[in-house]
C-alpha positions in Angstrom: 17.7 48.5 70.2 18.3 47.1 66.3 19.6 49.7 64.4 19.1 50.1 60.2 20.8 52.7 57.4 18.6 54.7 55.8 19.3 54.1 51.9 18.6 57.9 51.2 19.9 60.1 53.8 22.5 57.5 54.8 21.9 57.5 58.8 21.6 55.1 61.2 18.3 55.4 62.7 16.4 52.6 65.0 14.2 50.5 63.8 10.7 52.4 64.5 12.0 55.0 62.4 11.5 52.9 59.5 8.2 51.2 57.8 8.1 47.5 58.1 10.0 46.2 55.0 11.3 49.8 53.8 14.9 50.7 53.7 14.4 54.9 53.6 13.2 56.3 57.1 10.1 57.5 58.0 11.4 61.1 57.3 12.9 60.8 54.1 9.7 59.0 52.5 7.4 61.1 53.6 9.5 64.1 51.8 9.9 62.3 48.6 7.5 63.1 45.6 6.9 59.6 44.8 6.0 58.5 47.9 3.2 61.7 48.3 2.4 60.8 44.4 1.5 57.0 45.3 -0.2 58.1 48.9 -3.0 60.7 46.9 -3.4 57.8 44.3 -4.0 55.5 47.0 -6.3 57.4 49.3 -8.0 60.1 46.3 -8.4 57.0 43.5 -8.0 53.4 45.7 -4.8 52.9 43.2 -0.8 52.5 43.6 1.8 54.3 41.9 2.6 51.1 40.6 -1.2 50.7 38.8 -0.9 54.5 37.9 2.4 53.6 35.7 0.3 50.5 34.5 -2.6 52.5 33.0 0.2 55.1 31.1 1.9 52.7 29.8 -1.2 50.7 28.6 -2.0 53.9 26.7 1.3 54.6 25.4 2.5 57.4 27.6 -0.4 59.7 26.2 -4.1 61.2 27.1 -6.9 58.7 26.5 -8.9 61.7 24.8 -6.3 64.0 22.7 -3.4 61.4 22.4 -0.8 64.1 23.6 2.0 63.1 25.5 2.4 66.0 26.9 0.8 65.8 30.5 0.7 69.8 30.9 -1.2 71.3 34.2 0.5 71.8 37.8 2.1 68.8 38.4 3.2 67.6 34.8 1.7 64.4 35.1 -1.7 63.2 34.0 -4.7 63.4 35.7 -6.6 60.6 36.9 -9.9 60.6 35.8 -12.9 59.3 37.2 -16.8 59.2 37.6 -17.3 61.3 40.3 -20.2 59.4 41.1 -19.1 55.7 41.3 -15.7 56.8 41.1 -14.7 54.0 38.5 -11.5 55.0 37.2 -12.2 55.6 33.2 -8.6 56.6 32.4 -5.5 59.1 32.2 -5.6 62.6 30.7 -3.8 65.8 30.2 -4.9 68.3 31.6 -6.7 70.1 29.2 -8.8 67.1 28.6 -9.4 66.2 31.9 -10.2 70.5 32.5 -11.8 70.6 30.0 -14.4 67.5 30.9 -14.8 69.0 34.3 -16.2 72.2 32.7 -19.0 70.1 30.8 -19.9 68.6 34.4 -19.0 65.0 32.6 -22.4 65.5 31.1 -22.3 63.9 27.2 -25.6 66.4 26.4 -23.5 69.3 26.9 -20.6 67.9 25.1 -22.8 66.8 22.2 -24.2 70.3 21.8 -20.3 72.1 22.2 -19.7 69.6 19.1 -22.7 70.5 17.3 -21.9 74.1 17.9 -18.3 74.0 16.7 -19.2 71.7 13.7 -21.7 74.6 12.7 -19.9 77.8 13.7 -16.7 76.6 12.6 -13.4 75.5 14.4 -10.0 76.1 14.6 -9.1 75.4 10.9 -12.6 75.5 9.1 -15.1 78.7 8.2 -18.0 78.8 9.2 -20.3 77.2 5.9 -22.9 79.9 4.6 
């Protein structure tokens, strides 16, 4: 049977060990962060890691709401958000945007009246106007 070097953990393995036109083995993509990155994006959002990179660079390495470029949350990069509905991809943000949405049910009445209630009661920075 052929036989093929993995490029990662450097043994020769046979050929079924590998995917058709991939040089790491079975075992060592499965184990590697990028390749369990691109398989949620693929299967969760119908996108590759490849698009995923597209749509941060398109917005400059930073959260389409808050403009940070700071990804924060459990897995230090951003979320990928979408309508949960048609699940159309809308864009990339941190998590405390992308939290933050989720709380408000995605629902712009809600998020009208939060900013109605803050530009009333005051907000980080302002006083409340008597």
């Amino acid at each position: 049977m052929a036989k093929k070097t993995c490029t990662k953990c450097k043994v020769e393995k046979d050929l079924n060990e590998f995917e058709v036109k991939r040089n790491q083995c079975k075992q060592c993509r499965k184990h590697t962060p990028e390749y369990n990155r691109n398989w949620k994006y693929q299967t969760k959002y119908g996108i590759t890691l490849d698009d995923y990179d597209k749509m941060l660079l398109a917005q400059n390495g930073k959260c389409k709401i808050c403009n940070t470029s700071n990804p924060g949350g459990p897995g230090k990069s951003f979320a990928v958000d979408h309508n949960h509905n048609t699940l159309e991809i809308r864009g990339l943000l941190c998590n405390n945007c992308n939290r933050g949405l989720g709380h408000f049910q995605d629902n712009p009445s809600l998020l009208s009246s939060a900013l109605n209630y803050l530009l009333t009661n005051g907000h980080y920075g302002t006083k409340k106007e008597s």
